[in-house]
Every structure is written in structure tokens, then in C-alpha cells.
N, C-alpha and C positions, 0 to 999 in steps of 0.2 A: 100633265104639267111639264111647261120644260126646265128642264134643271141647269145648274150654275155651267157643265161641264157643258152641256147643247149648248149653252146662250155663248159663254167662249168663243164655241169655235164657230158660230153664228157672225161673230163678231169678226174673227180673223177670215172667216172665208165666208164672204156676204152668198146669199143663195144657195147655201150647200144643206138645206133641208126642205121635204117636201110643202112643206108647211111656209116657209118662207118665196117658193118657189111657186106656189099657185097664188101666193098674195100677191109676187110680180107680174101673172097673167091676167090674173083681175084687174090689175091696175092698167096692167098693159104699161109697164114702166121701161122706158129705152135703158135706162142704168143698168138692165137685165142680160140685156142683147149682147150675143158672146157668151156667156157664162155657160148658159143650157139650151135647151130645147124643146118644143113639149109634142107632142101629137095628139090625135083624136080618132079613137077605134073607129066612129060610125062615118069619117070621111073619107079615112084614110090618108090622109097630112099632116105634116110635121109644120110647126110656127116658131118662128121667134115669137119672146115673151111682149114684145111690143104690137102683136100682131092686129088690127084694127077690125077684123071679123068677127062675127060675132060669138058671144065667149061660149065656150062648149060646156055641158054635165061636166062636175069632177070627178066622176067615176068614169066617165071615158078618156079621162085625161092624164097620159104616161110621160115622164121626164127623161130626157137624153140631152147625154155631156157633147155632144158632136151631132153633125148633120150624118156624117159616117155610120154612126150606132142609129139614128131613126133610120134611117135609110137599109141597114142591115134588118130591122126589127118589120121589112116589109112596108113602110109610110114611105110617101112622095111629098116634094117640097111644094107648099103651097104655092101659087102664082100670084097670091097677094100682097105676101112682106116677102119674097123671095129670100129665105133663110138661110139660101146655099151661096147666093152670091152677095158679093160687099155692099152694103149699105151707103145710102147715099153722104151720111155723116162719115162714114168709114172713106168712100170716095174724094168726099171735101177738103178731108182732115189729111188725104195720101197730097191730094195738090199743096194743101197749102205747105206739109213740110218739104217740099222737094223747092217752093215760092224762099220758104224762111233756109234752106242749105244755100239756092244762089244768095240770097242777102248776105251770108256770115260767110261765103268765099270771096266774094266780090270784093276786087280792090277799092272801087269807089259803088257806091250804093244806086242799083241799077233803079231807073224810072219808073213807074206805075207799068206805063204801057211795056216795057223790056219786059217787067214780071208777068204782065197776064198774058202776052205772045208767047213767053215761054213754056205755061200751062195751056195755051190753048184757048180762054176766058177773055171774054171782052173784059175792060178796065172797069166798067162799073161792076160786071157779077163777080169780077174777081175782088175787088176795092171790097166789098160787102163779106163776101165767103169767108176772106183774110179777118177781116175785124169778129168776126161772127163766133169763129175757130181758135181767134189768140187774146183776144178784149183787146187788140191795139190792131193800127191801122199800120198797112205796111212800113209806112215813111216811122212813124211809133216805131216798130220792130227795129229798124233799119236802127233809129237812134240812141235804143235799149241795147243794141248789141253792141257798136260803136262804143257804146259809155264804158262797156265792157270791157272792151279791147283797151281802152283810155286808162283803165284800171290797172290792165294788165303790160299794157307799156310805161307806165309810170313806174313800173318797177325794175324799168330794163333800161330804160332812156335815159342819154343825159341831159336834156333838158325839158321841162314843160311841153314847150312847145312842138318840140320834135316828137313827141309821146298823142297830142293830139292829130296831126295831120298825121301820124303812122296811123293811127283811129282811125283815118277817115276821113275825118271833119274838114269842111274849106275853109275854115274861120275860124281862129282863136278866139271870135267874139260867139259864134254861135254858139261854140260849147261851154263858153264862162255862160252862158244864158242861162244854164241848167243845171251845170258843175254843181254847186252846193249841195242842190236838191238831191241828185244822184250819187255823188260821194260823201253828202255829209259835213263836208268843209272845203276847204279850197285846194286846187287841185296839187298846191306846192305844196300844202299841210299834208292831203294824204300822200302824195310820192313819197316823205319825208315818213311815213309810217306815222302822221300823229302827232309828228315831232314838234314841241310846244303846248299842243292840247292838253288841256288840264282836266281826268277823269276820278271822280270820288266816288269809289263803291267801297261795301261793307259784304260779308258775304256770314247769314245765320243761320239757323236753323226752324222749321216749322214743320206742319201736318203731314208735308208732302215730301221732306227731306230737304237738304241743303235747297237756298237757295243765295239768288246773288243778286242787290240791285246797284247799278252804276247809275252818274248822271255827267253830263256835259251841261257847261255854261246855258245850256237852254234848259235843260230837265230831265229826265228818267228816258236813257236813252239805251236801257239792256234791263232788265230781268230773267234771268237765268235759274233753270231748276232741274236740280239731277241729283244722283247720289255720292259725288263725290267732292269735296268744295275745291279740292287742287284742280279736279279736271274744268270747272266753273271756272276758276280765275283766269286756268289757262285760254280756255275758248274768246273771253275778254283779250288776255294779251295780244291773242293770233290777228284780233280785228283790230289792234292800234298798239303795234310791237313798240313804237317807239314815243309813245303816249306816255307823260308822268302822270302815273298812276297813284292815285293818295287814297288813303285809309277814311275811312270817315269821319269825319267830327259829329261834335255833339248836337249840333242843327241835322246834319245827315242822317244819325241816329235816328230821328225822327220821323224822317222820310222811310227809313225803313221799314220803322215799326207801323205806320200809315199802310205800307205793302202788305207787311203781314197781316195786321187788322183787314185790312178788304180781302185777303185769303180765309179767311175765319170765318166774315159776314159777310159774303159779295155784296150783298143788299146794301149798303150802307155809302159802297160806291167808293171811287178812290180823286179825291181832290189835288192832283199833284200835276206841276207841268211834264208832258210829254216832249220827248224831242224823237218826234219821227221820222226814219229816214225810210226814203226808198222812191220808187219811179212813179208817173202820176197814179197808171192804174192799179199798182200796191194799194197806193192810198185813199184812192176808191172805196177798196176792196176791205180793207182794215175801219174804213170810217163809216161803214154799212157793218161790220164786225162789233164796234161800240155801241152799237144803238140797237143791238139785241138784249132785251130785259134777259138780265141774271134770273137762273131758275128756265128759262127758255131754250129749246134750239132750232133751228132752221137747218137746212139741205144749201149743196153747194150751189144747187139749180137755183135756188130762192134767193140768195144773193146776186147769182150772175142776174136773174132778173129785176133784183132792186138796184143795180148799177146800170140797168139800161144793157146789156149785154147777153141776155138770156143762153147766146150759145158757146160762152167764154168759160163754160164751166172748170176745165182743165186749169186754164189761168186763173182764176178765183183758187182752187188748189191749192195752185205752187205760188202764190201769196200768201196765204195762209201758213206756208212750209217756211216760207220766209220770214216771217214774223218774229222776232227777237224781244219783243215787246212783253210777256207770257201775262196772264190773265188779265192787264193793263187794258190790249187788244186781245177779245177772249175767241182766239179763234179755237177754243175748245169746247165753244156753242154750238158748231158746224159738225154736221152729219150724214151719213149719206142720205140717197131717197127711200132706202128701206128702213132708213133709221137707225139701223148699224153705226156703231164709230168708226172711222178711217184712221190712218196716221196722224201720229203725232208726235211734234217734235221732241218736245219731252216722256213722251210714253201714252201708248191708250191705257195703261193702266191710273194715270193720272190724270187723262182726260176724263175716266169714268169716274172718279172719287170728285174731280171740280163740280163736275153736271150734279150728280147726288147732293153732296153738300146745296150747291146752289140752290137746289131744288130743296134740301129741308130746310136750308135756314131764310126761302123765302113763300116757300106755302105751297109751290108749283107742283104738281103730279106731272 
């Protein structure tokens, strides 16, 4: 039986028992590949755990951290998953970020075709590998990173506009096209830290320790949870320094206690407006995130292919990392492929106590 202290560290370092490590050859799961190694006495080869051969006895099957150690232990690299040389994913993934370094060096945002002559790739298998690899299409990337910059000159610039063409952008009108949706407000309101914006949060106490929830004239636009509520308020401040911030009233209250309640009973669901911010395929990613029944989880693979993006898995991720929204958008439904918990922004110790809960106060095993 495995015990609390195995499952742990099970959990902190996916694959690090043997048990866990022949379920990923059975599977033949790529999430594997990297981690280890395995061989097989009667052929004399070593395989990645994704190896599509057919699967060998488990008693002739030995585990190695390196191609170096099977290779020491006497085994030669199979010629079918070549486990010694870089994977074709490993391949894709070297082009496209050398693709996505010229984007974010580039004064002005280089053409389809400038990117894929520069890797080598005609524009359509490059156009495909790019989206396949990041969940956005180059010109996407090009205008996520831009928004960026737009962020981060609005804090330096003296004017609006001088802040967007240092971005990049050719058009004052392109970028108000999106401004909102990307900053959240208007791009004078965020330069301005805020300045005007009217935010009511209240910050209590529940199951999981402090929590915090804010809202902006649209709805619940932060849930915050940690153990210490000065460091909560402050996290708040950092993202709108110059925001008047107000305490809650007794309508807000309410709203709160609505939080805590669907903390208690996810099942019951939470009836409040959202105000979500972030870039489209965030919002993709978050809104395939809501429509996981409480009590369920899913892998980050199963999302990336419920948004039509199957090989975006990295960026399903770091949306998820993103998420400020905390059990609102439950991206502590998402797991890896072995089932293990990943990070989390609030802690995997509280992403393990939400899943539980969910699971007893809605029936799920």
C-alpha cells in the first residue's frame, strides 16, 4: 500500500517510483519522456516511456534516469523512438522559441514569411508548428507580446500614445481595438495605475485560510488566498497602486459570503458576475476551466484538446498560472496526465484539500 509520505513525494516529483514509472510505459504517455528510461533484458534496448513497440514482460523491464546510465548498464538506443536524440516535439518547440526571441527583439513585428525563412520552414508548416506549440498564431504572439511592452511603457512614457508606437503598434486605433480586453481598462486609466477606478474588496477568513475577494464595476474581478491577509491586500495594491480602494459594504458582504459558501459546497455553484480579464486564448482556456463539474478533474492535454489546440499544452499551463480568479475559474480541477497535482498558485496543498472537499460534498470518487 502506498503511504501518505510515497504519495507526497509522488506528487512533488511525477515518475519517481517504479510503480508510477511502468504505468507511464503501459500508457506509453509522452508527459513521461525526459524524466527516465526503461530497457528490456531480452532485446537489449533502452526506450523512451512513449515508445510505440510493442510493450515488453515487466520483469524484463529496468528503469534508468539518463540515456548515459542505460547505455553504462550495457542497452543500446532503440532505432524506433531514438531516445538518445531530441524528439520531434523537443525539435518544434527549439524552432519555435528561437521564432517567438526574433518576435520580442524585433523593432517592428517581422512577417510570417521573415519568421519561417528564418527557421528554415515553409510559412504554412511553420504558421501550424507555431500555433500547435503556443495556442496563438504568430501575429497572436507578436500582439500578446506588444500588449506587454504597451504595459510596460505606459509606465515610463509621457504620453499614451508615445507608449503605444514604442510597443510597436502602427495605430492608435489598432491597439484601442483590444486595449480593454488586455489591460482591463483604458489604457490612460491603467498608465495612471487605476487612478479613478473604484475597487470594493473585503478580505475573511475560511477552511483554507485568509481569503480576499475584490470587485470592479463589472464583478468579482480577484479572489485571492493565502496565509497572510496583509500580504493579500498587498498583492491587490501591486495590480492597481493607484486605485481607490474601498472596504465593503453591507451589499458586498454578501458577495462575499456567496464566495465562501461555494468554498464550502462547490456544488451549489457560485451565482455572481465575473469580470475577466486577460488575452483571448486565456480566455479560452479559463472558460473550458468553468465547465469542469465540481468533484471532477481533467489533464492539461484534455483541455488543450477541448479548445481545439491539442499541442498548446504548455500555454493551457501558464493560463491556468494566470488565473487570479481562484476557485471562481477552478483551475485546481487540472492535473497532470498521471494524475499527479502540478502547481499552484495558491499552493498544491490547497489544491489537494479543494479536489477532496469537492469530491465529498459532491458524491465524485
Amino acid at each position: 500500500m502506498t503511504t501518505v509520505v510515497e504519495k507526497s513525494e509522488e506528487i512533488a516529483r511525477p515518475f519517481s517510483s517504479d510503480e508510477a514509472r511502468w504505468r507511464a510505459v503501459t500508457d506509453r504517455d509522452p508527459a513521461a519522456d525526459g524524466h527516465f528510461y526503461f530497457s528490456v533484458r531480452t532485446t537489449g534496448v533502452y526506450c523512451k516511456p512513449s515508445c510505440p513497440a510493442r510493450l515488453a514482460l515487466r520483469e524484463n523491464v529496468r528503469f534508468h534516469a539518463t540515456c548515459q546510465n542505460a547505455e553504462a548498464a550495457g542497452f543500446r538506443a532503440c532505432k524506433r523512438c531514438k531516445p538518445n536524440e531530441a524528439s520531434l516535439t523537443e525539435r518544434q518547440a527549439s524552432v519555435v522559441a528561437r521564432a517567438c526571441r526574433t518576435i520580442e527583439e524585433a523593432e517592428e513585428v517581422p512577417s510570417l514569411e521573415e519568421l519561417a525563412t528564418s527557421v528554415g520552414m515553409s510559412r504554412y508548416h511553420f504558421h501550424r508548428i507555431f500555433k500547435e506549440q503556443t495556442g496563438l498564431t504568430p501575429k497572436g504572439y507578436a500582439s500578446a507580446h506588444r500588449a506587454q511592452r504597451v504595459r510596460d511603457q505606459l509606465a515610463r512614457s509621457s504620453t499614451v500614445t508615445q507608449a503605444i508606437y514604442g510597443a510597436g503598434f502602427n495605430s492608435n486605433s489598432r491597439f484601442y481595438e483590444s486595449s480593454t480586453e488586455v489591460l482591463g481598462m483604458s489604457p490612460t486609466t491603467f498608465r495612471a495605475g487605476g487612478n479613478g477606478t473604484s475597487i470594493r474588496f473585503a478580505i475573511g477568513e475560511c477552511w483554507l485560510g485568509s481569503i480576499l475577494v475584490a470587485a470592479s464595476d463589472k464583478g468579482i474581478c480577484a479572489i485571492l488566498l493565502g496565509d497572510d491577509p496583509d500580504a493579500l491586500a498587498r498583492n491587490l495594491q501591486d495590480r492597481f497602486p493607484k486605485a481607490q480602494l474601498l472596504g465593503g459594504d453591507t451589499d458586498f458582504e454578501q458577495w462575499v459570503a456567496k464566495v465562501v459558501g461555494f468554498l464550502e459546497t462547490p456544488s451549489i455553484g457560485l451565482d455572481l458576475p465575473l469580470d475577466i480579464r486577460g488575452t483571448a486564448f486565456q480566455q479560452r482556456v479559463w472558460d473550458a476551466l468553468r465547465a469542469i463539474p465540481a468533484g471532477s478533474t481533467v489533464t492539461y492535454t484534455e483541455i488543450a484538446n477541448r479548445i481545439g489546440q491539442p499541442k498548446a499544452v504548455r500555454a493551457v499551463a501558464q493560463a491556468c498560472a494566470a488565473n487570479a480568479l481562484a476557485v471562481a475559474i477552478p483551475c485546481h480541477r487540472v492535473v497532470r496526465t498521471d494524475g499527479s497535482l502540478s502547481g499552484y498558485r495558491w499552493g498544491v496543498d490547497r489544491k489537494a484539500q479543494l479536489i477532496r472537499r469537492e469530491r465529498e460534498t459532491s458524491g465524485s470518487q
